[in-house]
C-alpha positions, 0 to 999 in steps of 0.5 A: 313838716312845713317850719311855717305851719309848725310855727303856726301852731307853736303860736296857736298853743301859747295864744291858747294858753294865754287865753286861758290864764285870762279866762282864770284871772278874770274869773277871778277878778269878778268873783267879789261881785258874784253875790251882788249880782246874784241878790240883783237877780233875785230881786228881778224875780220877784218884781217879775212874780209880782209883775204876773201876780197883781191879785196878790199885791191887791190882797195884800193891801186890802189886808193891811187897810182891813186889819188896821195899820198897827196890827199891820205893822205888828204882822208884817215885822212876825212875817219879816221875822220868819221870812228872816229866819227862814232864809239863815236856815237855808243858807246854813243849809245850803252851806253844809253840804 
């Protein structure tokens, strides 16, 4: 075989090789921030839902101007509550597995 093209492809495996062990290290380094972005992305769905779901923004205001503002708040703290402990539930879940 040519020495050169030998030698190109002696120098093609090691950038190979050196590419890979970045991909890895930089997986790495971004690991931390994986659940950040995640949480980020998930508040971007749900703006995008309320974005296609405008009625239910509105019914949802009515609600809390007909009931009353304390029985609002006590309501919505019932609904934060369980909106809480369904999501321990899933991430204990999901965690399982």
């Amino acid at each position: 075989m040519n020495p050169r093209l030998l030698e190109l492809a002696t120098r093609h495996g090691q950038l190979q090789a050196r590419i890979a062990e970045q991909r890895r290290a930089l997986a790495g380094h971004s690991a931390p921030i994986e659940g950040a972005l995640a949480k980020g992305d998930a508040v971007l769905k749900g703006v995008d839902w309320l974005k296609h779901h405008p009625a239910a923004v509105g019914a949802a205001v009515a609600v809390a101007v007909i009931a009353r503002p304390p029985r609002a708040w006590r309501w919505a703290k019932r609904g934060f509550l369980l909106w809480r402990g369904w999501q321990g539930l899933k991430n204990s879940l999901s965690g399982a597995r």
